[in-house]
C-alpha positions as CSV (number, residue, x, y, z in Angstrom):
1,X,28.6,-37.9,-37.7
2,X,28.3,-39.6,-34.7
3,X,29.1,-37.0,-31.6
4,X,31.6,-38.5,-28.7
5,X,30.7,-37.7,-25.4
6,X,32.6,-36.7,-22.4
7,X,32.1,-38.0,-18.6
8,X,32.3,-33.7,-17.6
9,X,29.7,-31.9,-16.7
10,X,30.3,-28.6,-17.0
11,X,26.8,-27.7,-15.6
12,X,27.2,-27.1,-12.3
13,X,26.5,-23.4,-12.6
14,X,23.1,-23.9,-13.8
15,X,19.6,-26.3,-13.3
16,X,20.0,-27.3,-17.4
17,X,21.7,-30.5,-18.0
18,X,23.8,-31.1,-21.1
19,X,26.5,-33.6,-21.5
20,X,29.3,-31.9,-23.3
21,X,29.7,-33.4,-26.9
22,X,32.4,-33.6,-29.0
23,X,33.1,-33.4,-33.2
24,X,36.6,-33.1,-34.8
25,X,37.1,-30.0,-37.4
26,X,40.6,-29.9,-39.2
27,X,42.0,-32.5,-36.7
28,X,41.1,-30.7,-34.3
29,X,39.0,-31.8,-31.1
30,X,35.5,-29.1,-30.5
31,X,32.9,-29.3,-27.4
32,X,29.7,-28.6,-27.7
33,X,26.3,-28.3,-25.7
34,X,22.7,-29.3,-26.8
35,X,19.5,-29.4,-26.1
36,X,16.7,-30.4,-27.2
37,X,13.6,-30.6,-25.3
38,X,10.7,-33.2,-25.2
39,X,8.5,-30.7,-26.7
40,X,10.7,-29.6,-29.8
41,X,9.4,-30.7,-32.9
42,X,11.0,-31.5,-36.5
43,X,10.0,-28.2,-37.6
44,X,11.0,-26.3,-34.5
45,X,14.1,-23.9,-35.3
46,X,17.2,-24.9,-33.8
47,X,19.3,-21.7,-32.4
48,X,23.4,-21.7,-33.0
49,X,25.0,-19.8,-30.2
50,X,28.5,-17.7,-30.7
51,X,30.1,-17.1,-27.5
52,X,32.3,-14.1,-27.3
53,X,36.1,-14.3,-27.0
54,X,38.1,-12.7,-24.3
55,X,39.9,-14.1,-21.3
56,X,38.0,-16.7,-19.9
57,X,35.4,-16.9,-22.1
58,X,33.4,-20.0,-23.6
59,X,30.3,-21.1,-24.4
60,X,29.5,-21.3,-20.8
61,X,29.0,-17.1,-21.2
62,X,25.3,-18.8,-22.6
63,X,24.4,-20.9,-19.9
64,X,22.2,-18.7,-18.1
65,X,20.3,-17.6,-21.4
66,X,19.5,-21.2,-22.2
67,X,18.2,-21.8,-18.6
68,X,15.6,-18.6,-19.2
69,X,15.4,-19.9,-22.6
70,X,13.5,-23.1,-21.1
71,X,11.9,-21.7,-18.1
72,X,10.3,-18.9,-20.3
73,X,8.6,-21.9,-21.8
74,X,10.8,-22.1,-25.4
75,X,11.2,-25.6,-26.8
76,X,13.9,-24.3,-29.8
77,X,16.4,-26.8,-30.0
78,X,19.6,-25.0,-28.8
79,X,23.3,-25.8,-30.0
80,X,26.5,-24.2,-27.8
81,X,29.9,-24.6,-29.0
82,X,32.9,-24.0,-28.2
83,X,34.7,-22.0,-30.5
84,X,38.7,-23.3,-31.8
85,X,41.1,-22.4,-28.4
86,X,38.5,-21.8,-25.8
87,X,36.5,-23.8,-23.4
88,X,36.7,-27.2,-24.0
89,X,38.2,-27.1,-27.5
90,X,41.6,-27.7,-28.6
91,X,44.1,-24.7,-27.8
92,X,46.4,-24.5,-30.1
93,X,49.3,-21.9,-30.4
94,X,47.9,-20.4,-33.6
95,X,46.8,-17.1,-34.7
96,X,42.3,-17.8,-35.5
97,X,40.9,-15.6,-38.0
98,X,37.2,-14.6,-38.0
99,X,37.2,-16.6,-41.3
100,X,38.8,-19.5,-39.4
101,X,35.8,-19.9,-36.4
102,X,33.5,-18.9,-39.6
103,X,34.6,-21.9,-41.8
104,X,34.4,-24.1,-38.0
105,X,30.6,-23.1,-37.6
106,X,30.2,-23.7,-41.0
107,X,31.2,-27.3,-40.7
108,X,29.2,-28.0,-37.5
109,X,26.4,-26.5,-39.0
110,X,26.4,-29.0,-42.0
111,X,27.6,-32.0,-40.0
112,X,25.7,-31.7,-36.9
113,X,23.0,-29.5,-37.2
114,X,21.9,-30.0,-40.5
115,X,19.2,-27.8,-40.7
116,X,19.1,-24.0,-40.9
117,X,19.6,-22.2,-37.5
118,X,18.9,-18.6,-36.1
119,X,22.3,-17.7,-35.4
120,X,22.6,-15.5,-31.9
121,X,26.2,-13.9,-31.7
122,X,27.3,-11.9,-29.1
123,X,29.4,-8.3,-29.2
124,X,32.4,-8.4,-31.9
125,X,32.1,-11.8,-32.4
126,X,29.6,-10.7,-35.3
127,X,32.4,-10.4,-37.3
128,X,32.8,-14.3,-37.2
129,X,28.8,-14.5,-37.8
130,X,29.2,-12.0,-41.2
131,X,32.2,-14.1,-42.6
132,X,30.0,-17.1,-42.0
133,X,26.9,-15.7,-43.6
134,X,29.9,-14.5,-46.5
135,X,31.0,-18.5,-46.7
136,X,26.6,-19.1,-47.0
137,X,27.0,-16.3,-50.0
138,X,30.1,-17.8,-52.0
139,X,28.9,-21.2,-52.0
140,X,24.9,-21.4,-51.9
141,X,24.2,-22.6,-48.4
142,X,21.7,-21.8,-46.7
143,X,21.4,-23.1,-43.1
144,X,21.2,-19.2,-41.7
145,X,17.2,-18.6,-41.0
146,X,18.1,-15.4,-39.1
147,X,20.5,-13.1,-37.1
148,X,20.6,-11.7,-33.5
149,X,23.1,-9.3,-32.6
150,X,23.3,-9.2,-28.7
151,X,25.3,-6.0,-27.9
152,X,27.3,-4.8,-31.3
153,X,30.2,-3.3,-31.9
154,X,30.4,0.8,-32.6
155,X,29.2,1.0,-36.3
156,X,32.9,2.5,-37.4
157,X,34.5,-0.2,-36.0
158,X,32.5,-2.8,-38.3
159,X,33.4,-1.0,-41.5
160,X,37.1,0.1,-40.5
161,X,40.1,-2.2,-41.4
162,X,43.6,-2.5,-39.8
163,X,46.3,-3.1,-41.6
164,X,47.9,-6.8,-41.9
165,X,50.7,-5.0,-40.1
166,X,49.5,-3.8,-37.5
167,X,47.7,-7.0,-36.5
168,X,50.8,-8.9,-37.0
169,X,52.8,-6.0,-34.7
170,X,50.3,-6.3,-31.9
171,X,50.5,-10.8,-32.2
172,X,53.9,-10.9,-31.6
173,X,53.7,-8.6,-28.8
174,X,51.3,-10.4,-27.2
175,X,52.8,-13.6,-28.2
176,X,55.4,-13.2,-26.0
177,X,57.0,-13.8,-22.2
178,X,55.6,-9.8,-21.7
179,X,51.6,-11.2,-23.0
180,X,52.2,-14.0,-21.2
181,X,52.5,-11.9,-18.3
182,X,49.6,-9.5,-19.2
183,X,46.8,-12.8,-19.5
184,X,48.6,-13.5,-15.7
185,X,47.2,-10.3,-14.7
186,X,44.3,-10.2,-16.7
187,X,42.9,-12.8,-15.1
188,X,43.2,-12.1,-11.7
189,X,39.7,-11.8,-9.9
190,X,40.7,-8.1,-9.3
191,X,41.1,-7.6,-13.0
192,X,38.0,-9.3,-14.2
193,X,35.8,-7.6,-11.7
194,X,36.8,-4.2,-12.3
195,X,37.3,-4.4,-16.7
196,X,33.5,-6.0,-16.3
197,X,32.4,-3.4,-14.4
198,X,33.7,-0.6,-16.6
199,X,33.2,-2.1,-20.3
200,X,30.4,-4.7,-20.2
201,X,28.6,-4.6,-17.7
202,X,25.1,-1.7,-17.1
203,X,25.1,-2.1,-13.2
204,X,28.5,-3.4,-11.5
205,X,26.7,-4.7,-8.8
206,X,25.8,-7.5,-11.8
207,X,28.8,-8.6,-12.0
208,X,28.6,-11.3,-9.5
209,X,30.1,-14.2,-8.4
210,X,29.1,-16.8,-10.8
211,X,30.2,-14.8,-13.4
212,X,33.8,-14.2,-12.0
213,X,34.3,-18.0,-11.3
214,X,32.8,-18.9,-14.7
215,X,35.8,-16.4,-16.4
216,X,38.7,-17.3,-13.7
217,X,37.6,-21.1,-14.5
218,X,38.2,-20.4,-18.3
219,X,41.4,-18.8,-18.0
220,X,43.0,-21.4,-16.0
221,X,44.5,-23.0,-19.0
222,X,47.0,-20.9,-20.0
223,X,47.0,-22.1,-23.7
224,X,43.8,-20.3,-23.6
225,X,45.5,-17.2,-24.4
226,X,45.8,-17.9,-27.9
227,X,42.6,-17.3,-28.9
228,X,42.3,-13.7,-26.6
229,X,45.6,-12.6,-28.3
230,X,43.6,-13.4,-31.6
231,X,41.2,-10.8,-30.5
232,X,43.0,-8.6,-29.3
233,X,45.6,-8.4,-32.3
234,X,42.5,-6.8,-34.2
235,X,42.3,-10.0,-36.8
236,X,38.7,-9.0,-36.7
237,X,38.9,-5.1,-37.6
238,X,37.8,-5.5,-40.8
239,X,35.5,-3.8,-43.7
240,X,32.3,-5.6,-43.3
241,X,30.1,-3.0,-44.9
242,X,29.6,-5.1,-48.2
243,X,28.8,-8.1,-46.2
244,X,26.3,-6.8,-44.1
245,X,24.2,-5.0,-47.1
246,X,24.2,-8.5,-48.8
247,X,22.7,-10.2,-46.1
248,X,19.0,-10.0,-47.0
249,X,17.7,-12.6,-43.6
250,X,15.9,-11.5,-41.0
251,X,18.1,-9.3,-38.3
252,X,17.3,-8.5,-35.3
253,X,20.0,-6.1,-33.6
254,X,19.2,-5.7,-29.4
255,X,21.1,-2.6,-28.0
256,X,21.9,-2.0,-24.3
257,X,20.7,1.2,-23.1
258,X,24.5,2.1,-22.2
259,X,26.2,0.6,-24.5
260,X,29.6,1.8,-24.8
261,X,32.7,1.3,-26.4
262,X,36.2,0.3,-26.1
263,X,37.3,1.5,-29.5
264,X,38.1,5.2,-30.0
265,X,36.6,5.6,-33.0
266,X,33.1,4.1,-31.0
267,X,33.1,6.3,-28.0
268,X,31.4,9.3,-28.7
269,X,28.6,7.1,-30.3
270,X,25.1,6.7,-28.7
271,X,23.8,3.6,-28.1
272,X,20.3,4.8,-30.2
273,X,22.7,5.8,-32.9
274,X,24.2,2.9,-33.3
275,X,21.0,0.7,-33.2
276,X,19.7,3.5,-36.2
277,X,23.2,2.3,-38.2
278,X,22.9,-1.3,-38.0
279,X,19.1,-0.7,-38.5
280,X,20.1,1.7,-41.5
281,X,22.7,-1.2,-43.3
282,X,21.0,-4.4,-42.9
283,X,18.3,-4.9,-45.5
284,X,16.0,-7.0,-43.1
285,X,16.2,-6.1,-39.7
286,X,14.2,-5.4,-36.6
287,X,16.2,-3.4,-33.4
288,X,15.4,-2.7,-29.8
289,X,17.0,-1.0,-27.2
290,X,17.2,-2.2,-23.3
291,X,18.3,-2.5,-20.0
292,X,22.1,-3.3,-19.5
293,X,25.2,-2.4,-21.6
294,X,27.6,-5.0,-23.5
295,X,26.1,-8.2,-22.2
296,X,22.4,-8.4,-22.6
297,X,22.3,-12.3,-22.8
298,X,24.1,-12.2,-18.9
299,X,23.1,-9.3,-17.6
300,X,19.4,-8.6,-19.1
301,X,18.7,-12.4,-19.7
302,X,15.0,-12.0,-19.0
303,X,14.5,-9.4,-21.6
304,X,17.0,-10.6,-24.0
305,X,14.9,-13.7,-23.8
306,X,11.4,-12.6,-24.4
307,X,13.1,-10.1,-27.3
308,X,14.6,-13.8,-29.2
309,X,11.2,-15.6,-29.2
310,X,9.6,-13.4,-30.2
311,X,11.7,-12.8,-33.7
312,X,12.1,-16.5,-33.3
313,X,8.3,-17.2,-33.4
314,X,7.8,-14.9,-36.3
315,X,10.0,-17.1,-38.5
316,X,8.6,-20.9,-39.0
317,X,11.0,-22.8,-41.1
């Protein structure tokens, strides 16, 4: 597949340079970044970044990890997208599904990267990286060479699920004039500074500007919403228990030292105890703790860095 490019450039926030690229998946039109370094070679292991979804959000939340990636002296091949609704992708008015942005990475895997990746994912968005490796389990593939969750969720919340109801409930309520009006407010600077503050980020003096312009920036569109009310509506809050003890790949699971969680079924959970649960359920996996809370690729880029090579390096294809 031939990718299309765009005249954009979306880089303006960082030193890396990366024409935004373009595939189509189920009709659908889906940006992506790359890059691929002078000093990569065929063997070198390509990483597959999954953004996190949540008003504003893209594949730009990477940006700043791929600049450290390359100043730290990493020559990885790395591949951004944009998940279905967000960024520079299509926004349709459509309930997504983990399985949904599962079975999209799925196809860009096999039609544009074509060779298997480490897969980074960051926060709840793991649930999209499990039904992925599930869609690897059911059919054979095998273009996962490893796993790094930045930041997960509480351990109850990965092996708890909602009722189809009470996802449905919460859709329509957001799907409405009265959720149209709550992504208004939510993306006021105001809003953004002070939810990122409390919930994701360690220090709040971290949360700076280029961070709030980034997420403002993404939420202009307002068709954008879709995919936040996807989120929100809990399509994710499923039982991934079974998944998780099949997936025999390397792991490695980074932890910020105050970690927290928005679930109340998560909050009286310590960040070491829920490193020592992931730890406890993945056959194959590695964890660290450090500095930061719910965004260590943003916040603790440095360290999140230097944590990703390493695993990286230990892995040759």
């Amino acid at each position: 597949m031939q990718p299309q490019y765009s005249t954009q450039d979306l880089s303006a926030i960082s030193s890396i340079k990366s024409p935004t690229l373009f595939y189509e998946w189920q009709k659908y039109r889906c940006a992506y970044d790359f890059y691929n370094p002078t000093t990569a070679t065929e063997d070198s292991i390509p990483l597959l970044l999954i953004h996190p979804i949540g008003v504003g959000l893209s594949r730009v939340f990477w940006q700043r990890f791929c600049e450290s990636w390359y100043k730290s002296g990493n020559t990885n091949p790395i591949y951004n997208p944009d998940l279905l609704g967000c960024g520079d992708c299509e926004m349709p008015a459509v309930a997504c599904y983990p399985s949904d942005w599962a079975a999209q990475l799925q196809f860009f895997l096999e039609t544009v990267v074509k060779k298997p990746a480490i897969v980074l994912v960051q926060g709840a968005l793991l649930c999209v990286a499990l039904e992925l490796a599930k869609l690897q389990q059911e059919s054979g593939s095998n273009l996962i060479h490893g796993l790094v969750l930045a930041g997960p969720p509480a351990w109850a919340v990965m092996n708890k699920h909602s009722t189809d109801r009470q996802q449905r409930i919460v859709w329509n309520l957001l799907d409405s004039p009265l959720g149209n009006a709550f992504y208004r407010y939510a993306r006021r600077a105001e809003f953004l500074r002070s939810f990122s503050a409390k919930q994701l980020f360690g220090d709040a003096a971290n949360v700076d500007s280029e961070w709030l312009d980034a997420l403002q920036a993404g939420a202009a569109n307002p068709d954008s919403r879709h995919a936040v009310y996807s989120f929100l509506a809990g399509f994710w809050r499923q039982d991934y228990s079974s998944t998780i003890q099949k997936f025999v790949k390397p792991a490695l699971v980074v932890m910020g030292e105050k970690a927290s969680s928005i679930s109340q079924s998560g909050k009286q959970e310590k960040p070491e105890e829920r490193l020592a649960q992931y730890l406890a359920n993945f056959p194959n996996a590695e964890g660290l703790l450090m500095p930061g809370r719910n965004v260590l690729p943003y916040e603790s880029t440095a360290e999140f860095v230097a944590a990703v090579a390493e695993f990286a390096n230990k892995r040759p294809l």
